[in-house]
C-alpha positions in Angstrom: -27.4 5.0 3.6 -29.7 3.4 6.5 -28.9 5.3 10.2 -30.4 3.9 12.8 -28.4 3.5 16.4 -25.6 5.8 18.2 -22.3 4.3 18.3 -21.8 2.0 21.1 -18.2 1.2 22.6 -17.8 -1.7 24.1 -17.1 -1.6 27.5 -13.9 -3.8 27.4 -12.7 -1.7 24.9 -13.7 2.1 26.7 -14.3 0.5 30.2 -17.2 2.8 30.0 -21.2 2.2 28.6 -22.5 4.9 26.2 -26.0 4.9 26.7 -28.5 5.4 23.6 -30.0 9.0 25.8 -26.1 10.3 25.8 -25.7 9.9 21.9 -29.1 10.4 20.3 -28.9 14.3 20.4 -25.9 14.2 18.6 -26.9 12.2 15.7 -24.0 9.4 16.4 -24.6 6.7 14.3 -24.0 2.9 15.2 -21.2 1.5 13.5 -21.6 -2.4 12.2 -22.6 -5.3 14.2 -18.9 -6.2 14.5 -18.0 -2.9 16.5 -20.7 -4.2 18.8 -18.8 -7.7 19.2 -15.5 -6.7 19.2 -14.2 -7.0 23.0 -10.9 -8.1 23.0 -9.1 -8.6 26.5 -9.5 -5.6 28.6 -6.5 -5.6 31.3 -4.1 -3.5 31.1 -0.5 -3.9 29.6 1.5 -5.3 32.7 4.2 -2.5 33.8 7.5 -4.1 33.6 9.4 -4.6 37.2 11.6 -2.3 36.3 11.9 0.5 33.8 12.8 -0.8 30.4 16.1 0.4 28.9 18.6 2.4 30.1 18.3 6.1 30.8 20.1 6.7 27.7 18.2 4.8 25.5 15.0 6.6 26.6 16.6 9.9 26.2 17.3 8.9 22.2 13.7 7.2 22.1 12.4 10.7 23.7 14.7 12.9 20.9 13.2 10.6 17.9 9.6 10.9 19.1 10.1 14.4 19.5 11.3 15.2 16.1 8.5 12.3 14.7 5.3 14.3 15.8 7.2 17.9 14.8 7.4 16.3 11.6 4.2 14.3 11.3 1.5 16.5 12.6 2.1 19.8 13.5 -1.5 19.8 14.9 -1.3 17.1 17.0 2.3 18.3 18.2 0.6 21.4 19.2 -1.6 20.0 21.4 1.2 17.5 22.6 3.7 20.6 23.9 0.9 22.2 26.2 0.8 19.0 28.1 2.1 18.8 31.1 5.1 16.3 32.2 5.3 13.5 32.4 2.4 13.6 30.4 4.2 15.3 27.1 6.9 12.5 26.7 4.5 9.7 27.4 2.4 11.2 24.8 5.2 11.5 22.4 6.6 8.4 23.0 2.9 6.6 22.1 2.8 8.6 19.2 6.3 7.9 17.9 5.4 4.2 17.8 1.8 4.2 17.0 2.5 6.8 13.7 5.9 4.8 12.7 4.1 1.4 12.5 1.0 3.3 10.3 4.0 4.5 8.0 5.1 1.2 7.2 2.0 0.1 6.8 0.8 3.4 4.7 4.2 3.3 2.9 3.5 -0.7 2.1 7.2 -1.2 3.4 8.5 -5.1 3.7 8.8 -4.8 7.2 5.3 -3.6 8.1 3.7 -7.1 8.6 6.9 -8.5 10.7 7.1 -5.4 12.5 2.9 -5.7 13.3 3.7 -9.5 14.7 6.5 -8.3 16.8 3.7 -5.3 18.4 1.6 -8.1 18.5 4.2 -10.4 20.6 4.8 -7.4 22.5 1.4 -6.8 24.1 1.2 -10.9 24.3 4.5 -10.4 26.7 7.2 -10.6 24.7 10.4 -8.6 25.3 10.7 -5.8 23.2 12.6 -5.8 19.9 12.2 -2.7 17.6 11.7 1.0 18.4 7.9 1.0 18.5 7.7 -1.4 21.3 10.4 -0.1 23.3 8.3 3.4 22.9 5.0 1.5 24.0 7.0 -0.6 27.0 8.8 2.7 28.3 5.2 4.2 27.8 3.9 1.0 29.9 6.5 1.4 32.5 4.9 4.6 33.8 0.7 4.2 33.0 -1.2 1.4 32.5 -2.1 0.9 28.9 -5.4 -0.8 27.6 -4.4 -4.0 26.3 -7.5 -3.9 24.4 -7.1 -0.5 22.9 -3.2 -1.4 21.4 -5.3 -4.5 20.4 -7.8 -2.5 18.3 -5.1 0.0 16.9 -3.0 -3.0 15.1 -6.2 -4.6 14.4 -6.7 -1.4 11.7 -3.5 -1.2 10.7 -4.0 -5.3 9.5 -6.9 -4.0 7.7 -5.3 -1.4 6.1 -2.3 -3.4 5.4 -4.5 -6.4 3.6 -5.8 -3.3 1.3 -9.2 -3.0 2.5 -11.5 -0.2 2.6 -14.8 0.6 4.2 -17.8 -0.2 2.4 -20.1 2.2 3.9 -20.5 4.4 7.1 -20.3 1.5 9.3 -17.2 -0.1 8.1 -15.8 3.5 8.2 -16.9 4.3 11.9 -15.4 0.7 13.0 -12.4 1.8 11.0 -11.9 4.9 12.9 -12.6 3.5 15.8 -9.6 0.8 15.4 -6.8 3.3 14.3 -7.7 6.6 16.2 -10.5 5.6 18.7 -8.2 3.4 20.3 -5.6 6.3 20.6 -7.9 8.5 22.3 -8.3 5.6 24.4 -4.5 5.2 25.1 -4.0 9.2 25.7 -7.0 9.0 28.3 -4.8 6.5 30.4 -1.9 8.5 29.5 -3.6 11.9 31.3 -5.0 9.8 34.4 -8.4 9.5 33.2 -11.5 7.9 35.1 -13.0 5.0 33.2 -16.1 7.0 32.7 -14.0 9.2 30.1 -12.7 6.4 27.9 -15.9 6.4 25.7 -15.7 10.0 25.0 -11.6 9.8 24.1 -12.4 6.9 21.2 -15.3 9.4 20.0 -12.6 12.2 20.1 -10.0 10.2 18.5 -12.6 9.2 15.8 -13.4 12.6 14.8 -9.6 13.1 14.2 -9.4 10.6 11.7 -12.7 11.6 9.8 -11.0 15.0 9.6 -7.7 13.6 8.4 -9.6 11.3 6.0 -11.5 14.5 4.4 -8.3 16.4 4.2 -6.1 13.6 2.9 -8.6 12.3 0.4 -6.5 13.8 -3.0 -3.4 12.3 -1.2 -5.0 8.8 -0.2 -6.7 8.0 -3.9 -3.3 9.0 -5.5 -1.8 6.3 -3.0 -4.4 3.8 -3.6 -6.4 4.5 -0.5 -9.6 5.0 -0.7 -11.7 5.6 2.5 -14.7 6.7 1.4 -15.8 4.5 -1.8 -15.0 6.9 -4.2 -12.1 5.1 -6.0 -14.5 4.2 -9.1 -15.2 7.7 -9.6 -12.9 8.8 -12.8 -10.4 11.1 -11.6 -11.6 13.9 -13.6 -14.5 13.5 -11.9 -13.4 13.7 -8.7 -12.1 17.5 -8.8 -16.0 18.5 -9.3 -17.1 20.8 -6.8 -20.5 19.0 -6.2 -19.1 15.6 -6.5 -16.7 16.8 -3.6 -19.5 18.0 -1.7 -21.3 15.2 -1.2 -18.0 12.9 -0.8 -16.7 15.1 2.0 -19.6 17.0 3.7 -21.3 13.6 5.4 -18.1 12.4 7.0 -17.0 16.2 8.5 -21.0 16.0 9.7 -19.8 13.1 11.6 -16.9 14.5 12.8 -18.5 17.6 14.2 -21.0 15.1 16.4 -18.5 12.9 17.7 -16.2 16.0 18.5 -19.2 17.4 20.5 -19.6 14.2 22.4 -15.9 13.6 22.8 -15.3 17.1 23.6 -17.7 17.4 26.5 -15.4 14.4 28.5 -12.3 16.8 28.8 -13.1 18.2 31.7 -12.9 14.7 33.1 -9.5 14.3 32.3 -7.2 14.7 35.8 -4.2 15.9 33.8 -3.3 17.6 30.3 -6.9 19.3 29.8 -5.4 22.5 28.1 -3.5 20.3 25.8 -6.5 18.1 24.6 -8.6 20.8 24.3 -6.8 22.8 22.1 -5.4 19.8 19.5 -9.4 19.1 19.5 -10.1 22.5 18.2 -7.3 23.1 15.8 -8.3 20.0 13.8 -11.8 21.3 13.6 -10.5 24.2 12.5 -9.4 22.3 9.6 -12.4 21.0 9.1 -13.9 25.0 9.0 -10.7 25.5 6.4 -12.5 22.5 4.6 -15.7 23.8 4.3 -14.8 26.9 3.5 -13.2 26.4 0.4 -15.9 24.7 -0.5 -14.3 21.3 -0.8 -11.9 22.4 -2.8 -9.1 19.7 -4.2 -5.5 20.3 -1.9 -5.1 20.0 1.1 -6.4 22.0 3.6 -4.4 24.2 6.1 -4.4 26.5 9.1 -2.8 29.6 9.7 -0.9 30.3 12.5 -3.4 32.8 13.8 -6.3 30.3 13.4 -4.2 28.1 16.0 -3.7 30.7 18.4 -7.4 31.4 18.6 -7.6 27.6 19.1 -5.4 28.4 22.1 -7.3 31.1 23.5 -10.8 29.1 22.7 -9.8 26.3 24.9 -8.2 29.0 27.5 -11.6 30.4 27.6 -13.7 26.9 27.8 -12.3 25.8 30.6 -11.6 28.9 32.4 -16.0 29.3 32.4 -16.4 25.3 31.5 -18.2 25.8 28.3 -16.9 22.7 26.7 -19.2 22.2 23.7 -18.0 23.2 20.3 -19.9 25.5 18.0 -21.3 23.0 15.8 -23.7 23.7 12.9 -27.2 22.8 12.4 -27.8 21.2 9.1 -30.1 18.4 7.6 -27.4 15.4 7.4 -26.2 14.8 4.1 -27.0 11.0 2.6 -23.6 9.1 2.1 -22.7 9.5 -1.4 -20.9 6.6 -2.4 
């Protein structure tokens, strides 16, 4: 496949330009022409006059979340309970809603395209009417979320829900950037950070989900996902080692550049560094656990003492502010599929 220019987010989207000089080093490559256009509105969710709910009803929305991320991503919920407060519940809050709308989408339940709309009335002003948006309008009641980022993020769940999949590198990076760039982008405003730092959260988030798409891809072709065109393969096939290889090793590549780009912007952040910082290294510690098994079908895990040294990594980066992740040196793969 063709690469030619570093990924660009729009500035309505990241409030923030990412120039060609910033990316080029770190092989980024530009996602479609769409990416480019897509600049939704950019203002901010308006904060409610008062806070939404009662006390207790945001005390049972704060018990749910918790127990949603424990459950859902023990990586992420790492990162999540080094963050300071408010911080932590706002972040668990956003992720209770955002992760229980991609269930219903992932899980094809009945409810998923009624329960998109009523996000979708939601951030057009609506009151709100099911758990996820009184998460996102308790979230909203304390820092001003993108409108354009919660705009992006259902924008790839409707894509996922219509059963689409990327076609090549392109469709996959505006993929990523929809469902996890945009999150980055909400956490950012969640942890008080300057506009400048918005570009470098969708990168981070991006990487995420290229990690979680290499990991997951057994799991996602047994659903009838298939992320990275290799659904025609035979399934046989699919176990090869080589075959494997050359599905998985370009996207993780990817990963590792947009981590180093997006990783460079925590310092940035004016709250919650620690916490960032180390949920950015455990999942590319999976993506070491990855390529160290040398692709191997299953997936991948961490140990416990790989996520402690994930903790004392970040510890050290930002005691002596050397923020860049090792990150290997290798000719770049050509996308296999």
């Amino acid at each position: 496949m063709t690469r030619s220019h570093p990924l660009t987010v729009s500035e309505d989207v990241a409030r923030s330009p990412v120039t060609r000089r910033d990316l080029d080093s770190r092989t980024i490559a530009r996602p479609s022409q769409a990416a480019l256009a897509y600049q939704p509105h950019a203002a901010p969710v308006p904060r409610p006059t008062s806070p939404p709910g009662d006390g207790t009803t945001n005390a049972a929305l704060l018990r749910v979340a918790g127990a949603t991320i424990a459950r859902a991503s023990r990586t992420f919920a790492l990162g999540a309970r080094l963050l300071p407060q408010p911080e932590r519940d706002l972040v668990r809050l956003l992720y209770f809603a955002l992760r229980t709308l991609d269930d219903l989408v992932d899980e094809r339940d009945p409810r998923a395209a009624e329960r998109l709309a009523q996000a979708r009335a939601w951030l057009a002003g609506a009151a709100p009417s099911t758990p996820e948006t009184h998460a996102l309008a308790a979230v909203a009641a304390e820092r001003p979320l993108p409108r354009a980022a919660l705009a992006m993020f259902l924008d790839g769940l409707e894509y996922d829900l219509a059963g689409a999949a990327p076609s090549d590198e392109a469709a996959l990076d505006l993929y990523c950037l929809r469902v996890a760039g945009s999150v980055g982008i909400l956490v950012a405003a969640i942890l008080d950070a300057p506009a400048h730092a918005r570009a470098r959260a969708a990168a981070l988030g991006s990487a995420l989900q290229l990690v979680n798409i290499a990991r997951d891809l057994d799991e996602d072709l047994a659903a009838g996902r298939d992320y990275l065109g290799c659904g025609r393969r035979a399934p046989a096939s699919r176990k090869a080692s080589s075959l494997r290889r050359s599905v998985l090793a370009p996207p993780l590549e990817r990963a590792r550049a947009l981590f180093a780009f997006g990783y460079d912007g925590i310092p940035a952040l004016r709250r919650g560094r620690f916490g960032v910082a180390v949920a950015a290294l455990a999942y590319l510690a999976i993506a070491d656990a990855i390529e160290r098994s040398d692709y191997a079908p299953g997936r991948a895990r961490t140990s416990p003492l790989t996520k402690a040294a994930c903790v004392a990594r970040a510890a050290f980066d930002l005691s002596f502010g050397r923020l860049s992740p090792l990150r290997r040196r290798s000719r770049r793969p050509a996308w296999p599929c």
